[in-house]
C-alpha positions as CSV (number, residue, x, y, z in Angstrom):
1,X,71.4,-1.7,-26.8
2,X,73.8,-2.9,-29.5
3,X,71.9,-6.1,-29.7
4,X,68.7,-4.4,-29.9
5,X,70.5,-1.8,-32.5
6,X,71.4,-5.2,-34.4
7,X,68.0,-7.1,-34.1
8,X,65.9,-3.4,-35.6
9,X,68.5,-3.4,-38.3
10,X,67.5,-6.7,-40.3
11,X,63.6,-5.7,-40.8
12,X,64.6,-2.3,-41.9
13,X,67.8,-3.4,-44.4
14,X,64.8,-6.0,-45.1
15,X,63.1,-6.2,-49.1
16,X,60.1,-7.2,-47.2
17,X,60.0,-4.7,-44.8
18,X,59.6,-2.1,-47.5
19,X,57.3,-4.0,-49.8
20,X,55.7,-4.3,-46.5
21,X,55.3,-0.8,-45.6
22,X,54.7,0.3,-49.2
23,X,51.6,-2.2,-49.0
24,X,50.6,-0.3,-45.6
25,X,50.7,2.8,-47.6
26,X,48.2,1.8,-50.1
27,X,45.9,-0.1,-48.2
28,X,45.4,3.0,-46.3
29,X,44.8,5.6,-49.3
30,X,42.5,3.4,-50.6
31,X,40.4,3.1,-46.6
32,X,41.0,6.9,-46.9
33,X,39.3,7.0,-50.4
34,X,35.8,4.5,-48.9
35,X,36.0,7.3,-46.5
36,X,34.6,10.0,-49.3
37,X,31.4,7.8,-49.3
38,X,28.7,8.8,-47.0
39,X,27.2,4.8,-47.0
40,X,30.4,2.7,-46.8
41,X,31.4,5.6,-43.7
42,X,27.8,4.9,-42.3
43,X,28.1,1.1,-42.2
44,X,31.8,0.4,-42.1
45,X,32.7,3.5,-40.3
46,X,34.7,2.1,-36.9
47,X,36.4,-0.3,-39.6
48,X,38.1,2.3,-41.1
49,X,39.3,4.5,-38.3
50,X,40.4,1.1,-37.6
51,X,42.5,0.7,-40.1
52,X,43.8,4.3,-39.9
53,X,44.9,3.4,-36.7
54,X,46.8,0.5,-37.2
55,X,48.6,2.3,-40.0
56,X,49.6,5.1,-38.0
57,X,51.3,2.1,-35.3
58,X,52.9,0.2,-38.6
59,X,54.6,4.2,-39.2
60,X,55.4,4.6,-35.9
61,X,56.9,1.6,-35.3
62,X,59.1,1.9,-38.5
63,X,60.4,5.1,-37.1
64,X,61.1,3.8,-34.2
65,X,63.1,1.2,-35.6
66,X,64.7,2.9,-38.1
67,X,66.1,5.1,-35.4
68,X,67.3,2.3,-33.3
69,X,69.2,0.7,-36.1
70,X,71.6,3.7,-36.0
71,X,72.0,3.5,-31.9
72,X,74.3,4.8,-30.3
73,X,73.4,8.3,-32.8
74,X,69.8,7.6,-33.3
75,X,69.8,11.7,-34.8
76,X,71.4,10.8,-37.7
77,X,67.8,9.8,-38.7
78,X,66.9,13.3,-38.4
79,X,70.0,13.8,-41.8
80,X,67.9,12.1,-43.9
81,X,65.0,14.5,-45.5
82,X,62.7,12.0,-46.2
83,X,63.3,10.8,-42.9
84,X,62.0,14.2,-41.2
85,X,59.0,14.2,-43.7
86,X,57.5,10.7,-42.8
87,X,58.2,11.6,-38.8
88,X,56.2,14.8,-39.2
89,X,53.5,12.9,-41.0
90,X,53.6,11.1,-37.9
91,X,53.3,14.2,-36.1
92,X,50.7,15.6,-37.6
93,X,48.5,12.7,-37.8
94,X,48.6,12.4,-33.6
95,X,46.9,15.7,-33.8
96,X,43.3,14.9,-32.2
97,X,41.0,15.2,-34.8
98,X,38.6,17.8,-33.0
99,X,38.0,21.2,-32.9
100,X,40.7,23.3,-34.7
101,X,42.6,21.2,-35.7
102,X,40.1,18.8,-37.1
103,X,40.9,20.3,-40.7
104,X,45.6,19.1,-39.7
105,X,44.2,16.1,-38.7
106,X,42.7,15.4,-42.0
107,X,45.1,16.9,-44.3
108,X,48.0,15.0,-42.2
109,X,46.2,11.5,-43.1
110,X,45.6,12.7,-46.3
111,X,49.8,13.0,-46.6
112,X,50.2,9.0,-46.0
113,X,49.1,8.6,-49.6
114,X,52.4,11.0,-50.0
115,X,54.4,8.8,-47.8
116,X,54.8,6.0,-51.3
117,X,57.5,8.8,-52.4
118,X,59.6,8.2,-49.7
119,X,59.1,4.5,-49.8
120,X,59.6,4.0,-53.2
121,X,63.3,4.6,-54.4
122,X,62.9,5.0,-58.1
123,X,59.8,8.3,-56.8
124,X,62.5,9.6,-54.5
125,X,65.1,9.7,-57.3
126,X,62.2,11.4,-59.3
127,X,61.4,14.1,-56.7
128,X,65.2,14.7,-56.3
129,X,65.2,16.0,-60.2
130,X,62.5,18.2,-59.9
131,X,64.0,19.8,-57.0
132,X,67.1,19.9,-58.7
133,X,65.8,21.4,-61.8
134,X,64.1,24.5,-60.4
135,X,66.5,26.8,-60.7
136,X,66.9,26.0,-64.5
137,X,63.0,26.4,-64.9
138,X,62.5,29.0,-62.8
139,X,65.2,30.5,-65.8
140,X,63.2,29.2,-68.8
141,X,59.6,30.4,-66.9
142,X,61.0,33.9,-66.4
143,X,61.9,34.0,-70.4
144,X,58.4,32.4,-70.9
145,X,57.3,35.4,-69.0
146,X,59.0,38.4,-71.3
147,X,57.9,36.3,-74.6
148,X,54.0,36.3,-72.6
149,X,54.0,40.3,-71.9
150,X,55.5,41.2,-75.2
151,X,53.0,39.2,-77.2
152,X,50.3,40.1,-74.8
153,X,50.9,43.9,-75.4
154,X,50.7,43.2,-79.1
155,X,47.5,41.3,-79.0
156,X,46.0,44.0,-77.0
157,X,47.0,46.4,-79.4
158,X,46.1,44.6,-82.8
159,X,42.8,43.5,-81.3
160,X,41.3,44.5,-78.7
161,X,38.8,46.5,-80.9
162,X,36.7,44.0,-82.3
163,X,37.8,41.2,-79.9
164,X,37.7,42.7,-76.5
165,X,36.4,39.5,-74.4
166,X,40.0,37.7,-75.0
167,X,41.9,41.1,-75.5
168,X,40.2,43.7,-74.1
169,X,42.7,44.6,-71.3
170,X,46.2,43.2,-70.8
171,X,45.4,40.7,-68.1
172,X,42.6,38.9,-70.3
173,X,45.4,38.9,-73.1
174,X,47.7,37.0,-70.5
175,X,44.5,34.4,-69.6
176,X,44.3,33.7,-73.6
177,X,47.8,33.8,-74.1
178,X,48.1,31.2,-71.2
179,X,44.9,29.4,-73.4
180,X,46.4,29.1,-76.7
181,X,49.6,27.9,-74.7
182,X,47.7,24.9,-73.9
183,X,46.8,24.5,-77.2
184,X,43.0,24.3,-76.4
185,X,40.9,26.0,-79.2
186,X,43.4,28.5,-79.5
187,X,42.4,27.9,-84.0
188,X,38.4,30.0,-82.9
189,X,40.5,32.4,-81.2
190,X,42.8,33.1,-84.2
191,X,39.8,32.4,-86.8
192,X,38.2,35.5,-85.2
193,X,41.5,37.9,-85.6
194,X,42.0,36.5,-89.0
195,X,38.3,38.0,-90.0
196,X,39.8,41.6,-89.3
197,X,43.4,41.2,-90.0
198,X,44.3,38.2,-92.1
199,X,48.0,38.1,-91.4
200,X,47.3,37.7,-88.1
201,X,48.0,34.1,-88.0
202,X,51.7,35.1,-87.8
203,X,51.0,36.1,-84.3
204,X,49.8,33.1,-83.4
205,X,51.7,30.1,-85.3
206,X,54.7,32.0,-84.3
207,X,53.4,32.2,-80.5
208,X,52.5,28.6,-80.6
209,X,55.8,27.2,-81.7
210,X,57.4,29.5,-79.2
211,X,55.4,29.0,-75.8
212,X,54.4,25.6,-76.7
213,X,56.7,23.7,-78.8
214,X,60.2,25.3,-77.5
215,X,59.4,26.1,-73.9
216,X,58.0,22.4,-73.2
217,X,61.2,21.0,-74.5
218,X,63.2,23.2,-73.2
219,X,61.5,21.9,-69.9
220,X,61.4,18.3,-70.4
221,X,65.5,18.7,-71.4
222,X,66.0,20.2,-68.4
223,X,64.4,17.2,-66.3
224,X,65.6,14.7,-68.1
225,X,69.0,16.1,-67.2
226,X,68.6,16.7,-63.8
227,X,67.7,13.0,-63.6
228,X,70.7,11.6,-65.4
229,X,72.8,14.1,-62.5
230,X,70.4,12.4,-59.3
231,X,71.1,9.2,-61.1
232,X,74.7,9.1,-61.7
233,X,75.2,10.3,-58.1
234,X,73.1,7.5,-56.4
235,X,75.4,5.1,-58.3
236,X,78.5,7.1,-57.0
237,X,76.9,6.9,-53.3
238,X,75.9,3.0,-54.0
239,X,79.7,2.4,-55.4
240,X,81.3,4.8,-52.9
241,X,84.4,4.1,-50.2
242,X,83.7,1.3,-47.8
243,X,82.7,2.2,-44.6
244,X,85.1,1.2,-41.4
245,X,82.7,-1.5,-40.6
246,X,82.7,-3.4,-43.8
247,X,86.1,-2.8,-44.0
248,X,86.5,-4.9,-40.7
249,X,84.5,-7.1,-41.7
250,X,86.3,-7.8,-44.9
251,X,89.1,-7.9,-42.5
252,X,87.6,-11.0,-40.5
253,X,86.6,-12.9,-42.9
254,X,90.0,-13.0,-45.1
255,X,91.7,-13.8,-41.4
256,X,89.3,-16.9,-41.3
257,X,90.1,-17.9,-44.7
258,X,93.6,-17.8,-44.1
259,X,93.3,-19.7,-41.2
260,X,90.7,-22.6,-42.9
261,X,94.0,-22.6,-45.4
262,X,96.5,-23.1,-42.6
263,X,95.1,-25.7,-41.0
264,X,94.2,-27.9,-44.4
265,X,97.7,-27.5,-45.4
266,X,99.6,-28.1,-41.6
267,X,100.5,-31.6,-42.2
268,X,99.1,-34.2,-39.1
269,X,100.9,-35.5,-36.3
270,X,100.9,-38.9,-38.7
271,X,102.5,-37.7,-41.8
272,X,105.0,-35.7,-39.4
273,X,106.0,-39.1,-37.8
274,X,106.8,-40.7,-41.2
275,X,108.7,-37.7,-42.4
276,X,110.9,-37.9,-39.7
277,X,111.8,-41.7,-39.3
């Protein structure tokens, strides 16, 4: 088993192996997009279940391997998260697509396309900063929130008289609140409160550069530094302390260098002759 442990090893430590699969991945979103259209289905149809299938094998066989490079613990494959999201994508996709589950079936083929995240390194770093962030914008959405009701109360108040089809009650004032947050013809909207009060634009200008301007920096500051933190400790787990098995290794091969040295300077039998007489 260690040989076999060794041979699975070199394709999966292997550039080409991943370039490989990540070329597997996107061959097979784009046969899962030719599937959308009724004629290429209708004349290419068994082609592309074909290819569906062979890219289920390509995943299964990378699991497989992946778990018996780490023999005698294959589990530990189970300690990577990415690791447990491709094998249920596996999973899922071995669902038969019939019956019930015809709807799994399609939605777990549909999560290949997903599957580039986890092949891609650069998209897993990504996805490791959003996670990391959350807690920090689930902070900045609940402020976004108070700011929201309070200026949604107001706007009800102010005009939902003569402008009761974006503040007539307080969940409309939310929806154009949430409207004029993404800055799409929120200038009619404040035209028409302007006609009745014309200090209103206070409210709005004030609103804008609050929900838009602040909050979406505040946002993208708060990615940006959960990036530099998944960054900085990738390099500390690519620069971390050598495992016993490099060490060993580093072991052997400074033993064999010594003994290359040895040998060139042991003088021969000849010169050892000479030296004596």
């Amino acid at each position: 088993m260690k040989n076999l442990a060794n041979f699975a090893s070199k394709p999966v430590n292997a550039t080409w192996f991943e370039y490989f699969i990540i070329g597997v991945i996107i061959v097979n979103g784009i046969i899962l997009g030719l599937e959308t259209s009724s004629v290429i289905s209708r004349l290419y149809g068994d082609w592309l279940y074909l290819g569906n299938d062979i890219a289920l094998w390509v995943f299964i066989v990378e699991a497989a391997l992946k778990m018996l490079a780490l023999w005698p613990r294959p589990q530990r494959y189970f300690r990577d998260g990415w690791n447990v999201f491709d094998f249920l994508i596996i999973v899922f996709a071995l669902v038969p697509a019939t019956g019930q589950f015809a709807m799994i079936a399609r939605l777990a083929r549909l999560l290949r396309v997903v599957r580039l995240i986890s092949a891609i390194r650069d998209l897993r770093l990504i996805v490791a900063a959003l996670v990391r962030s959350i807690p920090s914008v689930g902070h900045v959405m609940m402020l976004m929130s108070i700011v929201a009701y309070i200026y949604a109360i107001m706007g009800h108040q102010l005009f939902h008289e003569h402008d009761p089809e974006h503040w007539g009650t307080l969940g409309r004032s939310l929806l154009t609140l949430f409207n004029i947050t993404t800055l799409d013809n929120w200038t009619q909207i404040m035209n028409t409160a302007m006609e009745h009060h014309p200090w209103s634009w206070v409210y709005f200008v004030s609103f804008v550069v609050v929900g838009t301007f602040v909050v979406i920096n505040l946002f993208i500051a708060i990615i940006i530094n959960s990036l530099d933190e998944a960054k900085a400790e990738r390099a500390s787990e690519v620069d971390g302390p050598v495992s016993q098995a490099e060490l060993l290794a580093e072991i052997r091969a400074t033993q064999e260098a010594l003994k290359r040295l040895e040998d060139k300077l042991r003088p021969s039998d000849a010169q050892s002759d000479h030296l004596a007489d």
